[in-house]
C-alpha positions as CSV (number, residue, x, y, z in Angstrom):
1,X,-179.4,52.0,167.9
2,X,-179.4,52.4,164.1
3,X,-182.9,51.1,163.0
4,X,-183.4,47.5,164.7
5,X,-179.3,47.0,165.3
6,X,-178.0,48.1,168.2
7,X,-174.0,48.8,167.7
8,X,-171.9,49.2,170.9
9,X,-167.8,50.4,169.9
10,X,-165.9,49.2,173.3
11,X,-162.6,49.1,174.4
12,X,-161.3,46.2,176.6
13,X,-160.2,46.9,179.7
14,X,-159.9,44.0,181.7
15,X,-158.0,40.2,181.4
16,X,-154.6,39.1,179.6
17,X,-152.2,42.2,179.0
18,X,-152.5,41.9,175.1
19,X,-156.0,42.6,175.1
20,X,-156.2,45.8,177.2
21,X,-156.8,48.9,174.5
22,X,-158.0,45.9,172.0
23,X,-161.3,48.1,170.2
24,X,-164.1,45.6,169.7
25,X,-167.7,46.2,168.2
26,X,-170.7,45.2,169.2
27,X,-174.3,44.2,167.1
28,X,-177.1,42.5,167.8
29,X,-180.8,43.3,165.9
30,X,-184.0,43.8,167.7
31,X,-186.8,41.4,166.6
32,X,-189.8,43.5,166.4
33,X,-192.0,40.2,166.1
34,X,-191.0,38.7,169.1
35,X,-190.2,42.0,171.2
36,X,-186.8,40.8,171.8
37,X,-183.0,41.0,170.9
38,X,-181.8,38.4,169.3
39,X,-178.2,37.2,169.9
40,X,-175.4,39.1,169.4
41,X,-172.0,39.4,167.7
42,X,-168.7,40.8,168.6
43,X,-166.0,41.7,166.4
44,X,-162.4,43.2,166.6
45,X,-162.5,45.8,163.6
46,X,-159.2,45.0,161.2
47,X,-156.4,44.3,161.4
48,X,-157.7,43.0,164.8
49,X,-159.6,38.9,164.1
50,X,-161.2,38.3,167.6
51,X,-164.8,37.4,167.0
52,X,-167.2,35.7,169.5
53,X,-171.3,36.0,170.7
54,X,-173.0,37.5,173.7
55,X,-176.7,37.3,174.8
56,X,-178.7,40.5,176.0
57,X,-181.6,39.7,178.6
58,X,-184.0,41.8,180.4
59,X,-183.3,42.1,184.1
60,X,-185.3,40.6,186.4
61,X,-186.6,43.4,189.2
């Protein structure tokens, strides 16, 4: 974590050939307030354009 964001630098290895080696980073900020993460984003840094969202929850024991 840097601060409240955590940032996650991931390389995809799984699904449809052209993604495999694809680098991708991941952010989402902690909300001190609410004691929570808030929603992430993903991002393929340039020249790559994928984009999308992902949700971290705690785990249930």
């Amino acid at each position: 974590m840097r601060g409240d964001t955590l940032i996650c630098n991931t390389t995809c290895i799984y699904g449809y050939g052209y993604n495999i080696g694809v680098q991708e980073v991941h952010t989402a900020v902690f909300d001190k307030k609410n004691g929570e993460m808030k929603d992430g984003e993903w991002k393929n840094p340039s020249p790559g354009t994928g984009t999308g969202s992902f949700k971290i929850i705690k785990k249930a024991d």
